[in-house]
SERO-977434 format. One line per 3 residues: number of its first residue (from 1); their letters; for each residue x, y, z of N, C-alpha, C. Coordinates in steps of 0.1 Angstrom, whole numbers, plus 5000, padded with zeros to 4 digits. Atoms other than C-alpha are relative to their C-alpha. Last residue first. Layout:
# residues N
NUM = a = X,Y,Z,X,Y,Z,X,Y,Z  ...
This chain:
# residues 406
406 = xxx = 5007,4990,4990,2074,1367,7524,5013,5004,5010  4985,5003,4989,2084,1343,7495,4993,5012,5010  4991,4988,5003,2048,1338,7475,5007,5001,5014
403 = xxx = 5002,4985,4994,2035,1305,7483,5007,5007,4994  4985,4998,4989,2047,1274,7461,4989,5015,5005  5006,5003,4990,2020,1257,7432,5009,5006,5019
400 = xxx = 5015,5005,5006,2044,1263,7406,4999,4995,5015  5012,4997,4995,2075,1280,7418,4986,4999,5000  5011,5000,5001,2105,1265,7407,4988,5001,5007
397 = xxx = 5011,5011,4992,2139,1276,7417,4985,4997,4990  5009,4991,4993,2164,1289,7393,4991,4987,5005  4999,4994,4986,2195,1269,7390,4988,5007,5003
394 = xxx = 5002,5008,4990,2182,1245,7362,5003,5004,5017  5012,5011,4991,2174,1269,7344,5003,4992,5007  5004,4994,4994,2204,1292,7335,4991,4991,5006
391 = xxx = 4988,5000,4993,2221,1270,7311,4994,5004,5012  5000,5014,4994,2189,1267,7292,5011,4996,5013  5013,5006,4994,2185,1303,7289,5005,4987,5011
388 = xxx = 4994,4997,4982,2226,1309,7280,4984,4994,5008  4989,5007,4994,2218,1285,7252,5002,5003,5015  5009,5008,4991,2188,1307,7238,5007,4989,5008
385 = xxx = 5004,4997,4988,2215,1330,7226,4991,4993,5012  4993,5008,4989,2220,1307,7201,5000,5009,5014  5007,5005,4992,2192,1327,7181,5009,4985,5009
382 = xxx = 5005,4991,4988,2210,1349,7167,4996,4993,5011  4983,4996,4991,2234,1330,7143,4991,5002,5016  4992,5012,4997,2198,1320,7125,5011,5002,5012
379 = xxx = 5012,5004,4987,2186,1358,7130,5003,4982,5003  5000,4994,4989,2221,1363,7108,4988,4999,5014  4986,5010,4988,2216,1332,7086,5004,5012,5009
376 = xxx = 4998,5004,4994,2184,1351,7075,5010,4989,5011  4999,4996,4984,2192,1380,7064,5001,4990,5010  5011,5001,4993,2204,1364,7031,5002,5006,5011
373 = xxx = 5005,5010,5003,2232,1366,7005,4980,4999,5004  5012,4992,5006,2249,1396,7017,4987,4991,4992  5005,5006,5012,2269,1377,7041,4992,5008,4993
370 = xxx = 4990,5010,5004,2288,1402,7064,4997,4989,4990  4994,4995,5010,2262,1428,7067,5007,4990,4989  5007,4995,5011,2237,1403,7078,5007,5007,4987
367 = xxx = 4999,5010,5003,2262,1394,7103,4993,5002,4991  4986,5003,5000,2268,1429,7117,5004,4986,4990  4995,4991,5015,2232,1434,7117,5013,4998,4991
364 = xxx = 5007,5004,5013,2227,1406,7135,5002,5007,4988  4989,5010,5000,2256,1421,7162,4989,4991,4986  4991,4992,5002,2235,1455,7165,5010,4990,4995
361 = xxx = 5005,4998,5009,2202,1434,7173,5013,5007,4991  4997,5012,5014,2223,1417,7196,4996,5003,4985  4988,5002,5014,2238,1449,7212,4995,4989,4991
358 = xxx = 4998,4983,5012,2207,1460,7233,5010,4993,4990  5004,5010,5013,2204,1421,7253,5000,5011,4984  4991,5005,5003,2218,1435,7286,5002,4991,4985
355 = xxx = 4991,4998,5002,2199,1465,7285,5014,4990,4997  5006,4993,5010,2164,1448,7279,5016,5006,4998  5001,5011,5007,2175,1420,7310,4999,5010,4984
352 = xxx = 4983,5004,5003,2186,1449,7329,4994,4992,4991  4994,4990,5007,2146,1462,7323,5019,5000,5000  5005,4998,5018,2129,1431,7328,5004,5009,4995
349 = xxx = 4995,5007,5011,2156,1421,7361,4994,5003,4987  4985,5006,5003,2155,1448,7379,5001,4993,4993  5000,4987,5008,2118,1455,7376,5014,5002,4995
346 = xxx = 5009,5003,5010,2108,1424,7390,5007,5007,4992  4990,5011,5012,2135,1425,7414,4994,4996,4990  4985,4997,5002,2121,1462,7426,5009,4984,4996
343 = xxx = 4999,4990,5009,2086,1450,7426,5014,5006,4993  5008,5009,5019,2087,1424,7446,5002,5008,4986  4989,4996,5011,2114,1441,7470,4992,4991,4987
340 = xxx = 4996,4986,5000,2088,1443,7499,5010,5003,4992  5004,4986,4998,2071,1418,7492,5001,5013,5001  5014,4996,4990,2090,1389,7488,4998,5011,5000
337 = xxx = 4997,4990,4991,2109,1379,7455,4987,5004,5010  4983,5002,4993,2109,1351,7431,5001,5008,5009  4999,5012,4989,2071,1347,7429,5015,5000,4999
334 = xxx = 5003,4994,4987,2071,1384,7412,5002,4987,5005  4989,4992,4988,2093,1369,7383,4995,5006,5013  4993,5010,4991,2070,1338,7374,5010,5012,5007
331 = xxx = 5004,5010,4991,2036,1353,7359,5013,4997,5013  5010,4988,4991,2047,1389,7344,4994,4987,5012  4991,4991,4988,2080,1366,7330,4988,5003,5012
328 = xxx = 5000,5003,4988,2054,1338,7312,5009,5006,5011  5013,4997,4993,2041,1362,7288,5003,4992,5012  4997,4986,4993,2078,1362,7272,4989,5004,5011
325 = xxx = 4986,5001,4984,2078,1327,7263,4997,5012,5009  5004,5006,4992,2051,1336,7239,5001,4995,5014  5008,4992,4997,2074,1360,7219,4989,4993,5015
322 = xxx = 4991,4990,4998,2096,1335,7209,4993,5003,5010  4988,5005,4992,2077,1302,7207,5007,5010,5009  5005,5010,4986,2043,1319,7193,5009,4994,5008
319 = xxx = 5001,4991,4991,2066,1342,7171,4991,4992,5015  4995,4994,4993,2082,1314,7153,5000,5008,5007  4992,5008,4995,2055,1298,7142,5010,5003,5007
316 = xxx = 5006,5001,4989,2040,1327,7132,5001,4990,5014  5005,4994,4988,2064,1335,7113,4991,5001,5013  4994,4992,4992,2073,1307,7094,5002,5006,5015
313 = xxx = 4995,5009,4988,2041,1298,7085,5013,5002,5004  5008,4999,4995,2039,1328,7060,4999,4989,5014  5002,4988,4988,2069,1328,7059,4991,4999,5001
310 = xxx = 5000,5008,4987,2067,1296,7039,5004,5008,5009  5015,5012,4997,2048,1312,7012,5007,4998,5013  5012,4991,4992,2070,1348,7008,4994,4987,5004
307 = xxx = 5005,4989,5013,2103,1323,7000,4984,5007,5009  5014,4995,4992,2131,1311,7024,4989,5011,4985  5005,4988,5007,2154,1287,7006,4989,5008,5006
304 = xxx = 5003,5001,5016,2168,1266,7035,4998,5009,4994  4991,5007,5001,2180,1270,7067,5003,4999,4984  4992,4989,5005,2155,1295,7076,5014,4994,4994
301 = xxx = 5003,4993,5008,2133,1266,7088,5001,5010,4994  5006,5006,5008,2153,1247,7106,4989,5007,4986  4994,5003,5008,2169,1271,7122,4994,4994,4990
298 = xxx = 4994,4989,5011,2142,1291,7134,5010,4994,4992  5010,4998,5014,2122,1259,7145,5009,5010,4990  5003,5015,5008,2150,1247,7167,4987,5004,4990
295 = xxx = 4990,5002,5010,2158,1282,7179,5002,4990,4990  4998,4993,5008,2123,1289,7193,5009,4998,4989  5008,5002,5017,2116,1252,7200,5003,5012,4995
292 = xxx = 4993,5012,5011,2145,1246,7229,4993,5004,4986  4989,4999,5004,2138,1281,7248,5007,4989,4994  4993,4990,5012,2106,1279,7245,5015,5002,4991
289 = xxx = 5006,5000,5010,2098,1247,7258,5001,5012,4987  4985,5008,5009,2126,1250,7284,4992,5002,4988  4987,4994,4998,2105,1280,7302,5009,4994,4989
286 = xxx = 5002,4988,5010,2077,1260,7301,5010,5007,4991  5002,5005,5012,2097,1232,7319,4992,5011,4991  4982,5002,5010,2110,1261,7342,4994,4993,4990
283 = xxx = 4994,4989,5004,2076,1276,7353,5016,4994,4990  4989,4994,4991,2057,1243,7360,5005,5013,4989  4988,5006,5002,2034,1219,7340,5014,5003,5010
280 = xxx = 5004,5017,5004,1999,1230,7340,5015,4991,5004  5012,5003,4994,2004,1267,7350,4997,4982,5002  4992,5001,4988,2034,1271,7331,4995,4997,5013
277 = xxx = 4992,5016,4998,2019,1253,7300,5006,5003,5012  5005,5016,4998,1989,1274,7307,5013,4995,4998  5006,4998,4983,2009,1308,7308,4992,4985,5003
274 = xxx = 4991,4996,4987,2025,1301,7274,4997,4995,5013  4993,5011,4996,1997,1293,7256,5010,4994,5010  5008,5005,4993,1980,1327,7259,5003,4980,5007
271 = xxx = 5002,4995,4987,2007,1343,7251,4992,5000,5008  4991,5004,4990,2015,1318,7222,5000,5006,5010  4999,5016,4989,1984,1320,7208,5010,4995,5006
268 = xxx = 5014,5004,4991,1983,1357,7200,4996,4987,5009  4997,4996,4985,2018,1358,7191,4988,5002,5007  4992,5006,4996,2011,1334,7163,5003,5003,5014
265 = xxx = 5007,5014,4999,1986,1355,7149,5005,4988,5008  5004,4999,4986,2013,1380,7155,4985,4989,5003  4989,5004,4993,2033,1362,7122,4991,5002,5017
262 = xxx = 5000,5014,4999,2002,1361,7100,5013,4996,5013  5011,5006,4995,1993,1395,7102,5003,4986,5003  4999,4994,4987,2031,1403,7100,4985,4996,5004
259 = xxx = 4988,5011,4990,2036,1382,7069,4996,5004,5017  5014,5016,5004,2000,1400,7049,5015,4993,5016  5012,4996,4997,2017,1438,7059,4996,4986,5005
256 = xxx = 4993,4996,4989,2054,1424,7047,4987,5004,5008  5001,5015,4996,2034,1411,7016,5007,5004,5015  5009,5007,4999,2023,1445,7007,4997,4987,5010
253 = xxx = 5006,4992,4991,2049,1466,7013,4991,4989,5008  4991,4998,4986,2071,1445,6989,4990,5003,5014  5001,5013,4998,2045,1447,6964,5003,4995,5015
250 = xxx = 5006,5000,4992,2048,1483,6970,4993,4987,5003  5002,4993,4991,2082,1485,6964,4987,4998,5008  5001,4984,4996,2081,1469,6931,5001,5002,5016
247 = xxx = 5013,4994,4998,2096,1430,6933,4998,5019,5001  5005,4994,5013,2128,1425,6920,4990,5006,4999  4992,4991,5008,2138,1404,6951,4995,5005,4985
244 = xxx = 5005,4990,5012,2109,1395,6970,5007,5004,4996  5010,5008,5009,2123,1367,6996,4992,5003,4986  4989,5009,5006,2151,1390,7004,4992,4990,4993
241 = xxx = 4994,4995,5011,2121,1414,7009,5012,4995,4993  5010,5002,5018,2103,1394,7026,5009,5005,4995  5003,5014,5002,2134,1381,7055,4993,4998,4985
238 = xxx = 4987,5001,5006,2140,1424,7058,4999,4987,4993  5006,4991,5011,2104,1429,7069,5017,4996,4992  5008,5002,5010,2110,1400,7096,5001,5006,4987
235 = xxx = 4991,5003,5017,2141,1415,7108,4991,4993,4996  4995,4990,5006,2126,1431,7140,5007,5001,4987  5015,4995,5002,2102,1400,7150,5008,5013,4993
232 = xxx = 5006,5012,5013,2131,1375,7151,4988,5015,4993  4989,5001,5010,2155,1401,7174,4991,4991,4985  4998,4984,5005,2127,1416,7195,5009,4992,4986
229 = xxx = 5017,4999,4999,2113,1376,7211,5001,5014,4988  5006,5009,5016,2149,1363,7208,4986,5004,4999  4992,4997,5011,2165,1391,7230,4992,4988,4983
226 = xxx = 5000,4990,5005,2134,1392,7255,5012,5002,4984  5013,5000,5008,2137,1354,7257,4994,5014,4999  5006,5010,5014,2169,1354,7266,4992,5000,4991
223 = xxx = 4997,4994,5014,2174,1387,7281,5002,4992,4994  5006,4991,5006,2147,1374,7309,5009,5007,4986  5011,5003,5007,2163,1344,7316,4995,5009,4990
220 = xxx = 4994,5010,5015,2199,1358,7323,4985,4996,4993  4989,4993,5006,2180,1386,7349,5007,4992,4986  5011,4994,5007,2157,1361,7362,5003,5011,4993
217 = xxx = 5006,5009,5012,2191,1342,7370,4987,5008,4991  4992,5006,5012,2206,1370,7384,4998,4996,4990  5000,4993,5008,2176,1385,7408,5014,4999,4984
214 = xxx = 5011,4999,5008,2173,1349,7422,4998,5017,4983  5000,5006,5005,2206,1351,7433,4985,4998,4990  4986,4996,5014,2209,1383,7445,4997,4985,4997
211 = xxx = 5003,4987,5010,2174,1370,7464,5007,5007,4993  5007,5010,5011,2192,1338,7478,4991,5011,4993  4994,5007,5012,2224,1359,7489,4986,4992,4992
208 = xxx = 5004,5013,5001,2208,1385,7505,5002,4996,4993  5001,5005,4987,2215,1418,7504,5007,4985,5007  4985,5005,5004,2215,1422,7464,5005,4996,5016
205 = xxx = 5004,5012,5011,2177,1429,7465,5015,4993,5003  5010,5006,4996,2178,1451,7500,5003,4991,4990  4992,5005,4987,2209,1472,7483,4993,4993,5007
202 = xxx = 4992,5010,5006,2184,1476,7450,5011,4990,5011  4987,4992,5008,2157,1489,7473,5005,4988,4996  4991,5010,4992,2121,1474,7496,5012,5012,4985
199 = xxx = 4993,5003,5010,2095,1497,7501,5012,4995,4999  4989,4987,5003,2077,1496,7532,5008,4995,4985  4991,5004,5003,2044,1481,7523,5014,5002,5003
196 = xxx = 4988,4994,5004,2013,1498,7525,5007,4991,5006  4982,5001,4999,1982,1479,7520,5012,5002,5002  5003,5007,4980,1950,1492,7517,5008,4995,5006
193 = xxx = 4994,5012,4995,1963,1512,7485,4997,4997,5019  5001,5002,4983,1937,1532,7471,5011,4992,5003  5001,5006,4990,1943,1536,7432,5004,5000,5015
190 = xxx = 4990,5003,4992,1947,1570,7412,4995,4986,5009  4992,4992,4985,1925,1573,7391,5006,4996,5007  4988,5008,4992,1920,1568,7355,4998,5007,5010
187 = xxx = 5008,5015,4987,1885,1575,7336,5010,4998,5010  5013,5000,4997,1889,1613,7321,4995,4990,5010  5004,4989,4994,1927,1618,7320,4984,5002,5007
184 = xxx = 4988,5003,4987,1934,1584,7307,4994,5011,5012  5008,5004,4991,1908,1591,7283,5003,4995,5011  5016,4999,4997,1921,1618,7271,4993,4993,5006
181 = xxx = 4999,4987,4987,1956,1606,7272,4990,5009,5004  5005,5010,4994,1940,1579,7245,5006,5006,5014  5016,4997,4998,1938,1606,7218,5005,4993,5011
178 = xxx = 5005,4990,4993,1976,1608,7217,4988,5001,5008  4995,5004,4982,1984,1575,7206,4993,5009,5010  5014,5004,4997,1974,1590,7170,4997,4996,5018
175 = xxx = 5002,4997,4989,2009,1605,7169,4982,4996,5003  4998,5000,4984,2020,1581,7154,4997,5009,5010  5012,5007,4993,2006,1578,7122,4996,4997,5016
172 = xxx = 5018,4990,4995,2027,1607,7113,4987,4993,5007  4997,4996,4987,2056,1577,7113,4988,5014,5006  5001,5010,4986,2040,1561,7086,5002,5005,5015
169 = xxx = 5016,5004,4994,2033,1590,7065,4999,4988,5013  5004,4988,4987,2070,1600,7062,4985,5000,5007  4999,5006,4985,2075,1565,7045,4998,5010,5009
166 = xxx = 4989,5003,4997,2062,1579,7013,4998,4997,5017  5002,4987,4998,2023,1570,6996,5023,4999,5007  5003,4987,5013,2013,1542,6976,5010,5012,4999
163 = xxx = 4986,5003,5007,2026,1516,7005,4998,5007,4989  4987,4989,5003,2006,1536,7031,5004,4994,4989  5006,4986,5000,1972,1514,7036,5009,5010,4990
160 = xxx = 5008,5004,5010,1991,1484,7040,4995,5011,4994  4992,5003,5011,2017,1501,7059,4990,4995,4991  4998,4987,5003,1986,1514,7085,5011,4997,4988
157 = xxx = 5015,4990,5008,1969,1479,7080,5006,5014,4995  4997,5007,5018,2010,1464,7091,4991,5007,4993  4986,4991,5012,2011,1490,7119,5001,4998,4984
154 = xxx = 5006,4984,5003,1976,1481,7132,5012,5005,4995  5010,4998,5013,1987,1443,7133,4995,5011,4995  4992,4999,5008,2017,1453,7156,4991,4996,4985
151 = xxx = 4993,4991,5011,1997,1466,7174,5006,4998,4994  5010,4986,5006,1972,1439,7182,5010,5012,4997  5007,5005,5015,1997,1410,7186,4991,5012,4997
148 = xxx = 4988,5005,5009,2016,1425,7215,4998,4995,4991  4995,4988,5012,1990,1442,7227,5008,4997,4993  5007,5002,5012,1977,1403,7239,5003,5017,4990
145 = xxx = 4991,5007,5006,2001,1409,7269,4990,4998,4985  4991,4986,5001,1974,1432,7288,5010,4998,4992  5004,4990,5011,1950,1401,7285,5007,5013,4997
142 = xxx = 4996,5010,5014,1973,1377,7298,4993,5009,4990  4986,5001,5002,1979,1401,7327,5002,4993,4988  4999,4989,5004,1941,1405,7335,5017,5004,4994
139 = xxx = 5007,5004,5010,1937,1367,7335,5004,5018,4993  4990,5006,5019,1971,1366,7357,4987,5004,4988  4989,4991,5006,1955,1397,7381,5006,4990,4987
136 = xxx = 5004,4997,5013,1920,1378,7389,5012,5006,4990  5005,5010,5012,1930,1360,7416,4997,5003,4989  4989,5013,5002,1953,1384,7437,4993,4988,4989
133 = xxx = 4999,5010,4990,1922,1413,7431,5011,4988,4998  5006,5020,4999,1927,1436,7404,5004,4993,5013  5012,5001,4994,1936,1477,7413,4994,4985,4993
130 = xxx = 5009,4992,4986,1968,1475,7417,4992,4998,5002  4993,5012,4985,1987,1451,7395,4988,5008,5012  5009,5015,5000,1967,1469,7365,4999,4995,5014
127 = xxx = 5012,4995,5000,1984,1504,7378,4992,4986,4998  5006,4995,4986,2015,1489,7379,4990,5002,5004  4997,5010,4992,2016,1474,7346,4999,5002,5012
124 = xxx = 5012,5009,5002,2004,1507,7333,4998,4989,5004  5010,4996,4996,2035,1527,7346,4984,4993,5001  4997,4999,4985,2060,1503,7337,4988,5004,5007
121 = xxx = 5002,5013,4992,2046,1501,7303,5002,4998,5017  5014,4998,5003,2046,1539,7297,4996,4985,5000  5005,4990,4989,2079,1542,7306,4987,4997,5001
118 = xxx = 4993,5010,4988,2094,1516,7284,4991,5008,5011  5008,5016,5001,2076,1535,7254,5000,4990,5010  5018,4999,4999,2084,1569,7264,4995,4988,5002
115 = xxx = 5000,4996,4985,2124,1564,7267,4982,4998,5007  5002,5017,4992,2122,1541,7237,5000,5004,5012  5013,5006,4999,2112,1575,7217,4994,4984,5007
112 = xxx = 5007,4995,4993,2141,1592,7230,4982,4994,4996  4996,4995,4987,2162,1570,7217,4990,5004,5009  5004,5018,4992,2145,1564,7188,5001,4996,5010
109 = xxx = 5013,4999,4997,2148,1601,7179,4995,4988,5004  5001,4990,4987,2188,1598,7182,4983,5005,5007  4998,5009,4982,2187,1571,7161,4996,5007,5011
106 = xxx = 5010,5014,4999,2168,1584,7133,5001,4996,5011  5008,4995,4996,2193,1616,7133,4984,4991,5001  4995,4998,4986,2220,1593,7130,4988,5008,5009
103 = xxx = 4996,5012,4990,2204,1580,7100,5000,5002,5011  4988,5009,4996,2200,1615,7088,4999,4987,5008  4992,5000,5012,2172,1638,7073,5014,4993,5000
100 = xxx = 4982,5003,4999,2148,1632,7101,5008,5001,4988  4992,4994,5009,2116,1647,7095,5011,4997,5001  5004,4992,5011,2094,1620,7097,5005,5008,4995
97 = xxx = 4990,5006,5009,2110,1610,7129,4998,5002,4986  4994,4990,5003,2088,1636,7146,5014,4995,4992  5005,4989,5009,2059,1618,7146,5013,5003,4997
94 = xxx = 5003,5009,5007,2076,1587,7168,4999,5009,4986  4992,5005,5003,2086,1615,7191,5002,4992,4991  4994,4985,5005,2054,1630,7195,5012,4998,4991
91 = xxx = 5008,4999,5017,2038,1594,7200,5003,5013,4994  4997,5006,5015,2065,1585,7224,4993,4999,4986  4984,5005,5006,2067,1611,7245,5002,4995,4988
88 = xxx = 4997,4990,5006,2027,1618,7250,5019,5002,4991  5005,4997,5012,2025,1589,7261,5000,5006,4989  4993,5008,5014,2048,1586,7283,4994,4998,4988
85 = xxx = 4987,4995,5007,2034,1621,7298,5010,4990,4990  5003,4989,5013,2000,1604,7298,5014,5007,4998  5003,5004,5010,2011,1574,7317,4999,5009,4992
82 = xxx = 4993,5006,5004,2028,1591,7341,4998,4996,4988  4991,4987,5007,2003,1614,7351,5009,4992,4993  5011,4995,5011,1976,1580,7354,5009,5011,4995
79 = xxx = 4999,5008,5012,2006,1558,7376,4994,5011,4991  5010,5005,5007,2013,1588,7400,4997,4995,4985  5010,4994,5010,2040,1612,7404,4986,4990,5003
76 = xxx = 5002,4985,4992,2061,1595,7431,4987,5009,4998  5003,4998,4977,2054,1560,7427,5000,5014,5005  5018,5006,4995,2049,1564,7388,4997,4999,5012
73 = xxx = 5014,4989,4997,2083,1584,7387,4990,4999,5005  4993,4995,4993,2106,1553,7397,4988,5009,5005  5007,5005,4990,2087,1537,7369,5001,5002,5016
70 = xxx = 5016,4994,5002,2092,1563,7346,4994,4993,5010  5004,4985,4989,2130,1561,7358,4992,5004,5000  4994,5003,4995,2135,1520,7345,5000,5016,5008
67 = xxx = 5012,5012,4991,2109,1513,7324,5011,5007,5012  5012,4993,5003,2125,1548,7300,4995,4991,5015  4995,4991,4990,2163,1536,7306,4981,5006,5008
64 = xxx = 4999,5002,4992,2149,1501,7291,5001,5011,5013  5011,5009,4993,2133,1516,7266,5006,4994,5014  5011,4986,5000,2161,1543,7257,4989,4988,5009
61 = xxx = 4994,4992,4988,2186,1511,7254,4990,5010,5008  4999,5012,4990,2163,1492,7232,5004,5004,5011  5012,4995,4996,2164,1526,7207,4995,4987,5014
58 = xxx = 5006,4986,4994,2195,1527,7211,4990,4997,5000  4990,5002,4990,2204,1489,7198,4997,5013,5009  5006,5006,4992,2175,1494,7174,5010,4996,5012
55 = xxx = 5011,4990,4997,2194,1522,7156,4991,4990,5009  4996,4998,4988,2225,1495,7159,4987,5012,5002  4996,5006,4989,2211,1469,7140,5007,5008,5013
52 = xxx = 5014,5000,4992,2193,1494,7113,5005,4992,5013  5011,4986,4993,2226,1512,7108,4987,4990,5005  4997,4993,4985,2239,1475,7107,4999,5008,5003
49 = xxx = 4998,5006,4990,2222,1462,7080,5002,5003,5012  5012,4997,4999,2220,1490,7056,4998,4992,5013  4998,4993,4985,2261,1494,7051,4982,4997,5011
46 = xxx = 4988,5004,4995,2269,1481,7016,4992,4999,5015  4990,5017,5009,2236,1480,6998,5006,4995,5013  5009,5006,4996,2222,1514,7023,5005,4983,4993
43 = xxx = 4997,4996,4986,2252,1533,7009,4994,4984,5005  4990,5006,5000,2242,1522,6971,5007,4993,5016  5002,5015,5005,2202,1528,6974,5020,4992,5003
40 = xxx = 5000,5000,5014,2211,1567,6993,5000,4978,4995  4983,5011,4997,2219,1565,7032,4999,5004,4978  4990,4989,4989,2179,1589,7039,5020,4998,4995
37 = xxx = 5002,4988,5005,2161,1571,7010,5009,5010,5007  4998,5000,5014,2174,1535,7016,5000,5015,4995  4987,5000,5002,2172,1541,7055,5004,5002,4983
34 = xxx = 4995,4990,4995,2134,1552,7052,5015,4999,5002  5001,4986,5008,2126,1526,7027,5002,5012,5003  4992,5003,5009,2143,1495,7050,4998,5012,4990
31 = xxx = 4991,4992,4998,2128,1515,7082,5009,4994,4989  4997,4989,5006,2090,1517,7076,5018,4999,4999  5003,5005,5015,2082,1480,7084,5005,5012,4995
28 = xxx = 4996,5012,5009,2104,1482,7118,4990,5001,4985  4986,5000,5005,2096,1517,7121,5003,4986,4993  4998,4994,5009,2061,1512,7127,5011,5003,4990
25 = xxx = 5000,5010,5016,2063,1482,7143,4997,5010,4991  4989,5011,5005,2079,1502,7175,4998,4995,4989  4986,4998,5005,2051,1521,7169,5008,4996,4996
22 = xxx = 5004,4994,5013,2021,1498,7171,5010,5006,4996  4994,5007,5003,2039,1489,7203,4999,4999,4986  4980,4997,4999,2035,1519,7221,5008,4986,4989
19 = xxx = 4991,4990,5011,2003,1521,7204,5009,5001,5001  5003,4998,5009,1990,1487,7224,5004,5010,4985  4988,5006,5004,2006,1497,7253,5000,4994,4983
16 = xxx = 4988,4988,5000,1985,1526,7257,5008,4991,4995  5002,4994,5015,1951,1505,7247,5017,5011,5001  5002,5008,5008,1959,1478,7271,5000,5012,4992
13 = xxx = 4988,5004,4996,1959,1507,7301,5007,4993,4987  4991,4990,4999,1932,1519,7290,5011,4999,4998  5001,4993,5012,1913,1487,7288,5009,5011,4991
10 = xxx = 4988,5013,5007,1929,1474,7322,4996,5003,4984  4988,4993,4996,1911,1510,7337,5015,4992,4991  4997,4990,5009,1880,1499,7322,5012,5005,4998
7 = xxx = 5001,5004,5017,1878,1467,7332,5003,5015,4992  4981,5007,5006,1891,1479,7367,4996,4997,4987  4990,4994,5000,1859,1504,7366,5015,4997,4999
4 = xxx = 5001,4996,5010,1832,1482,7358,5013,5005,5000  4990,5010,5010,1845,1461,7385,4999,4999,4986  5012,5005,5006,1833,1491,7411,5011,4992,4989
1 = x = 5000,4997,5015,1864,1503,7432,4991,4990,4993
C-alpha cells in the first residue's frame, strides 16, 4: 500500500468521525430550544434537566451497543461497508430528529443515532490500526483523536450561523455526513492482512486471571475519564445560559458558539498533550494528572459565580484535562492484552466503560433538577467520579517502555 494511500485512508477515516461528532454537538447546543419548544417553557422550568440527562443516557447506551456489534460486523463485512452504513445511520437519523414532536420521541431517535456513531468509530479505528506501520500508528492515532475538537467546532459555526432560524435546521445539518460515503466508496479498500492471527473471544479475555484483571481495571479507568470527558462537555450550553439569564435567545446562541470554540481549543491541546506526558512519564502518572486536575479545576472554578467571561477559560481548561485524558486509552489499552485478544479487551473495556457510565449524565440532570439555582453544582457533584479512577490506578500495571504481552 503506497503512503499516499494510508494518508488518505486516515483522512477519511478522520473525516467520518469528525461528523459523528459534529452531531453529537449538534444536539447538545440544539437541545435546551428543542426541549423548551417540544415540553412547553413551564414543563421544560420544572422537568428540563433530566429529560436532557436521561436522552443522553440512551443515546450513550445506543453508542456503546453501536461500537460494540458494528465492530463485530467490520470483521465480517468489511471496515469500508461498514463505515458507510454507520454513516449513513447516523446522519439520516440525526436529520430525522427535526421532526420529532416529543421528548420521548427525541430519545428514541438518539438511540438509534448512538447506534451509527459508536459503529462508525470502531470500524475506522480498525481500519487506521491496519494499514499504518507499528511506528507510525500513535502519530496517526493522535491525529484521528484531533475530531474531537474539529466537530464540535463545526456544530458551534453551524449554531452560529442558525441562531436566526429554528432548531429544526440544526439537525438538517446532519445529513451532510453523507457526502463522505462517496469517498469512502471511491478511495477505501479493504486492507491486506500479512498477519493472521487466530482471533481471541470474551471467554479467552476472562480466562485468565491476569487478563480478567487487566480487562477490569481498563474497564473502571476507561468510564472514568469517558464519564468526565461527555458529562462537562454536554452541559456546557446549559452553564451560558445560566450565565445569560434574560438574554434573547440568539444572544444565547451566540456566546454558546464563541464558549465551545474556546472550550475544544482546549481539547486540541490536551490530546496532543496527553500522549506526551504518557510517553515521557508513564501511563498511570498521566493517567493521575487527569484524573486529580479535571475535578480540581472544575470545582474550583464553578464554585463561584460563573459568568460568559470566565467560561471562556473555564472551558477549555477543563476540556484539555477531561477530554485529553481520553487520548491516552488508544495508546495504553492495547499494551494490556496479547494478540490474540488485543482487540477484544480493547473493545471490552471502551465500550463497557460507555455502558457503565450511561446513567451519570441522567444522575446530573437529576441534580440540576434538584437545585434550580445553577447547573453547575450538578457537573461539580459529577465529577467525583474521578475517585473510582484514582482508586483503580495503582492496581493496573504500567507499561511505558514494556513489550507488548504476547
Amino acid at each position: 500500500m503506497t503512503e499516499r494511500l494510508r494518508w488518505t485512508i486516515l483522512f477519511v477515516a478522520w473525516l467520518g468521525w469528525v461528523f459523528d461528532i459534529m452531531d453529537t454537538a449538534l444536539f447538545n447546543l440544539a437541545k435546551t430550544r428543542m426541549l423548551t419548544d417540544l415540553m412547553g417553557a413551564a414543563e421544560y422550568a420544572e422537568r428540563g434537566p433530566q429529560v436532557e440527562g436521561f436522552i443522553q443516557m440512551v443515546f450513550i447506551i445506543g453508542w456503546a451497543i453501536g461500537g460494540l456489534v458494528f465492530g463485530i460486523l467490520a470483521d465480517r463485512w468489511g471496515r469500508s461497508r461498514t463505515m458507510i452504513l454507520t454513516i449513513l445511520l447516523y446522519c439520516c437519523f440525526t436529520a430525522l430528529t427535526a421532526a420529532c414532536q416529543t421528548w420521548e420521541q427525541v430519545a428514541f431517535v438518539r438511540f438509534l443515532t448512538g447506534l451509527g456513531i459508536g459503529g462508525e468509530w470502531a470500524a475506522g479505528a480498525a481500519l487506521v490500526a491496519e494499514v499504518f506501520p507499528d511506528k507510525r500508528r500513535p502519530l496517526a492515532a493522535a491525529f484521528l483523536q484531533t475530531a474531537a475538537a474539529v466537530g464540535p467546532v463545526l456544530a458551534a459555526t453551524a449554531n452560529l450561523g442558525l441562531r436566526e432560524y429554528s432548531w429544526h435546521w440544526m439537525f438538517l445539518i446532519g445529513l451532510a455526513p453523507a457526502v463522505v460515503t462517496i469517498f469512502i466508496r471511491m478511495v477505501v479498500k479493504e486492507p491486506e492482512r500479512t498477519v493472521h492471527v487466530a482471533a481471541g473471544s470474551l471467554k479467552e479475555l476472562f480466562g485468565e486471571g491476569r487478563w480478567r484483571k487487566h480487562a477490569l481495571l481498563a474497564m473502571v479507568i476507561g468510564t472514568v475519564g469517558i464519564a468526565g470527558a461527555g458529562n462537562a462537555a454536554y452541559w456546557m450550553p446549559n452553564l451560558v445560559k445560566a450565565a445569560s439569564e434574560g438574554m434573547a435567545d440568539t444572544v444565547v446562541s451566540a456566546r454558546t458558539s464563541f464558549v465551545t470554540y474556546a472550550q475544544h481549543a482546549g481539547t486540541l491541546l490536551g490530546v496532543f498533550l496527553f500522549p506526551y506526558f504518557a510517553k515521557r512519564l508513564g501511563r498511570r502518572p498521566a493517567l493521575a494528572i487527569g484524573f486529580i486536575g479535571a475535578p480540581t479545576v472544575t470545582y474550583f472554578a464553578l464554585r463561584g459565580q460563573v459568568t460568559y467571561e470566565s467560561l471562556m477559560w473555564i472551558a477549555p481548561t477543563i476540556s484539555c484535562l477531561s477530554i485529553g485524558l481520553t487520548a491516552i486509552y488508544g495508546l495504553y489499552f492495547p499494551e494490556l492484552f496479547p494478540s490474540r485478544i488485543r482487540a477484544t479487551g480493547a473493545g471490552f473495556a471502551y465500550n463497557t466503560a460507555r455502558i457503565t457510565q450511561a446513567p451519570l449524565p441522567w444522575v446530573t440532570g437529576m441534580i440540576i433538577g434538584a437545585d434550580k439555582s445553577s447547573p453547575a453544582h450538578g457537573v461539580m457533584l459529577a465529577g467525583l467520579v474521578y475517585v473510582l479512577g484514582l482508586l483503580a490506578l495503582p492496581f493496573a500495571p504500567e507499561t511505558k517502555d514494556k513489550p507488548l504481552p504476547e
